[in-house]
Structures are given as structure tokens and as C-alpha cells.
C-alpha positions as CSV (number, residue, x, y, z in Angstrom):
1,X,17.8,-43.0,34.7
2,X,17.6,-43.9,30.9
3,X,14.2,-44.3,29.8
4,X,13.4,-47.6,28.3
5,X,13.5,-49.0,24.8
6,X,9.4,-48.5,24.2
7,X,9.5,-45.4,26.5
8,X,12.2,-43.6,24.1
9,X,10.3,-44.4,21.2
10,X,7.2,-43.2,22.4
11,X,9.1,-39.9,22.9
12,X,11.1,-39.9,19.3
13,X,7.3,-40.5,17.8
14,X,5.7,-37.9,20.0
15,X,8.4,-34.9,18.9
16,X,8.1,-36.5,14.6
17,X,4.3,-35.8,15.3
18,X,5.0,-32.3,16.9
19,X,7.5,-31.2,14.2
20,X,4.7,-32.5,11.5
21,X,2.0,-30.6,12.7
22,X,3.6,-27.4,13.3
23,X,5.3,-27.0,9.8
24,X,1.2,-26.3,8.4
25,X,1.3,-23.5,11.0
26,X,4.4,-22.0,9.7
27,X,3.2,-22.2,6.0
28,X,0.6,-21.1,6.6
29,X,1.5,-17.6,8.1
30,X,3.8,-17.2,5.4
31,X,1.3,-18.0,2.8
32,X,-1.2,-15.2,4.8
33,X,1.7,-12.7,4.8
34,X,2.3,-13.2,1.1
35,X,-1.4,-12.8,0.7
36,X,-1.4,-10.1,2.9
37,X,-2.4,-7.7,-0.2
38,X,-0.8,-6.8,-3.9
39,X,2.1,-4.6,-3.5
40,X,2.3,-1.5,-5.0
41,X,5.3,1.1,-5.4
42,X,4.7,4.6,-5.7
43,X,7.6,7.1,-6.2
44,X,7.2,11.1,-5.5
45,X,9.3,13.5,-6.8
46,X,8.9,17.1,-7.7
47,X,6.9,17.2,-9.9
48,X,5.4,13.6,-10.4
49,X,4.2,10.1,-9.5
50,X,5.2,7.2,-10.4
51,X,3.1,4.1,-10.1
52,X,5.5,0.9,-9.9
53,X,8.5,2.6,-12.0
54,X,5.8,4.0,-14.8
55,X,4.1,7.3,-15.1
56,X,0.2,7.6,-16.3
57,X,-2.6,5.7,-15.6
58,X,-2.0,2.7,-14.6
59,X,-4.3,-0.7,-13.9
60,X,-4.7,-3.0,-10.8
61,X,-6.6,-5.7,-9.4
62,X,-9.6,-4.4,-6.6
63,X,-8.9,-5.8,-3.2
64,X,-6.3,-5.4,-0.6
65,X,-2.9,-3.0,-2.0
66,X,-0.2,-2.7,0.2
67,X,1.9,0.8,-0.6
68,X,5.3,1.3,-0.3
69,X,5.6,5.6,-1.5
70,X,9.0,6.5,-1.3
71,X,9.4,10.8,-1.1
72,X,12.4,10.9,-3.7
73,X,12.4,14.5,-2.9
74,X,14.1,17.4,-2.6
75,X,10.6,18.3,-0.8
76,X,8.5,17.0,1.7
77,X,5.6,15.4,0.2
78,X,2.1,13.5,0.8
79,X,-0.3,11.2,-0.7
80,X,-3.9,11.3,-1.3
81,X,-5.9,8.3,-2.8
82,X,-9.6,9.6,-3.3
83,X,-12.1,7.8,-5.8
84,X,-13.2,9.7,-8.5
85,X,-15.6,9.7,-11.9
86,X,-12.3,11.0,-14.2
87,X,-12.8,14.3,-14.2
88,X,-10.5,16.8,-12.5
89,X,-10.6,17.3,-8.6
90,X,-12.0,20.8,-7.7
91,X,-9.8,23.4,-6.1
92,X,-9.8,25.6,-3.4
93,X,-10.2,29.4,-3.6
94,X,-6.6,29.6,-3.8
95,X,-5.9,27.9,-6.7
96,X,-3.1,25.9,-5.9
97,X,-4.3,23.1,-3.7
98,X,-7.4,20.2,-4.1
99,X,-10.1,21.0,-1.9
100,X,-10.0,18.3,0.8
101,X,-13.0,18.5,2.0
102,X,-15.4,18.8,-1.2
103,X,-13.3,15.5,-1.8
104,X,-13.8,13.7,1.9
105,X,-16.7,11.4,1.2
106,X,-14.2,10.0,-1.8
107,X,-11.0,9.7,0.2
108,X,-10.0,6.5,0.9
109,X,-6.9,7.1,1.9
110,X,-4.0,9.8,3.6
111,X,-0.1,9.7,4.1
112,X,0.7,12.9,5.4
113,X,3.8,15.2,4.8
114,X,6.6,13.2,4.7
115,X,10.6,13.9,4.4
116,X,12.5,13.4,1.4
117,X,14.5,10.2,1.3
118,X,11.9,8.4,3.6
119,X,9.4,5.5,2.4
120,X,5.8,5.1,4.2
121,X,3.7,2.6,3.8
122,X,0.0,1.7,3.7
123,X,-2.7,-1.1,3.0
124,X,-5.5,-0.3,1.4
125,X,-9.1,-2.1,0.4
126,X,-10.0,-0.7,-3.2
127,X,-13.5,-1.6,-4.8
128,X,-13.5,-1.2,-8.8
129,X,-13.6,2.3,-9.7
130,X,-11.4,4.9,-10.8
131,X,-8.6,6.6,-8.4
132,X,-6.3,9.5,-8.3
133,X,-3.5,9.4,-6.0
134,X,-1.7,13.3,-5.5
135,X,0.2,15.3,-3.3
136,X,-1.6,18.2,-2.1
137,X,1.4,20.1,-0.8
138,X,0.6,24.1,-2.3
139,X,1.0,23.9,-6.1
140,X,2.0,20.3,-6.6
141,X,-1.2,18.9,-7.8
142,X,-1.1,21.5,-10.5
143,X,2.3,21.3,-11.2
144,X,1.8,17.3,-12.1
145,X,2.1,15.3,-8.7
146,X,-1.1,13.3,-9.8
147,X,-1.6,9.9,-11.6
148,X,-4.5,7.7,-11.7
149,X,-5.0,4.3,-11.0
150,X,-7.8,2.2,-12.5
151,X,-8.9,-0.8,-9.8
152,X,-10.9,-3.6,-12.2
């Protein structure tokens, strides 16, 4: 049976309206997902970082950072973000790593060991301050695997 003349456009209207109100919806998550937090790149390699293709300090925005930290090897590596006043992070007895736990309370943040040729990634709430992000693997804070990141 075909449905009558007001009957089919009752139904044309009713699937317009539909279509209408869920294109907001679908903005909208893409809008939250682009919002979703300010990307940041960070490349390791022996023996540095690199903060969005630049070495040294660089400068960011506080609030929500989403990290992509590609291990450009040959070594595994990892990444630390702990808060800090600027001065250097103390070391443990050995001399060749950051002592993780005098550093704890500051930590905001852990990637452990990962492959060469792999990318992890992470989301992050920074407050203003000053940050250092290094790999702790034995002798690669000291050897340079450490840059700073200033969060205004």
C-alpha cells in the first residue's frame, strides 16, 4: 500500500528534521575531539629530545597536551615529565640515573621503556610552571636526553 500524498510528506519532513538535528551531534564530537588537548611531538634519540622538531626549551600553553613520543632509537627509551623549580634533578647514588623517587611528588607523568621505531602516546593536564621531560634509562639523562618545557 502507498502511503498517501499528506502521509508521505509527513514522513519526507520527519527524516529533513532528523538529518538537521543530528548534524549538531556530529560537529560537535568532532569539535570535542579537536579540542581534545594541544598536540605535542616529542622525538627521542640517543642522546636527545626534541620537542615538536626543536631542541631546548621550549614554551606551551597550560592545560590539556596530548603527546605523540616517537623512540627514534637505536635504544629503548622512556619519558618522564616531572615539574620542577629549574634547577638540576638530583641523582641517585650511582650517578647515572635521576632519582625517581626524591622526584615522585613532582611527577606528572610516565611512559615506560619503549622499542625503537615505536610511537606512544599520552594526555596530560599541565598547570603553569616549569617541566623537564627525560629518559631515565642508565646514563641518558646525563648524556643529554632532557629538555624543558615551560607551560604559561
Amino acid at each position: 500500500m502507498r502511503p498517501t500524498k499528506p502521509r508521505l510528506t509527513v514522513l519526507v519532513v520527519g527524516w529533513a528534521l532528523l538529518a538537521l538535528l543530528a548534524l549538531p551531534g556530529c560537529a560537535g564530537r568532532q569539535s570535542a575531539q579537536r579540542d581534545a588537548g594541544t598536540p605535542v611531538t616529542v622525538t627521542e634519540r640517543d642522546f636527545g629530545i626534541s620537542v615538536d622538531g626543536r631542541s631546548g626549551s621550549q614554551q606551551r600553553k597550560s592545560g590539556d597536551l596530548r603527546f605523540a613520543v616517537s623512540n627514534r632509537g637505536p635504544d629503548t627509551h622512556e619519558l618522564l615529565v616531572v615539574r620542577t623549580n629549574g634547577s638540576r634533578l638530583p641523582l641517585r647514588a650511582d650517578g647515572l640515573t635521576v632519582d625517581e623517587d626524591a622526584v615522585k611528588s613532582a611527577t606528572v607523568a610516565v611512559i615506560e621503556g619503549h622499542d625503537a621505531g615505536t610511537v606512544k602516546r599520552l594526555k596530560v593536564h599541565l598547570a603553569p610552571g616549569r617541566y623537564v621531560l627525560f629518559c631515565n634509562m642508565a646514563g641518558h639523562y646525563l648524556g643529554g636526553m632532557h629538555t624543558e618545557l615551560v607551560v604559561s
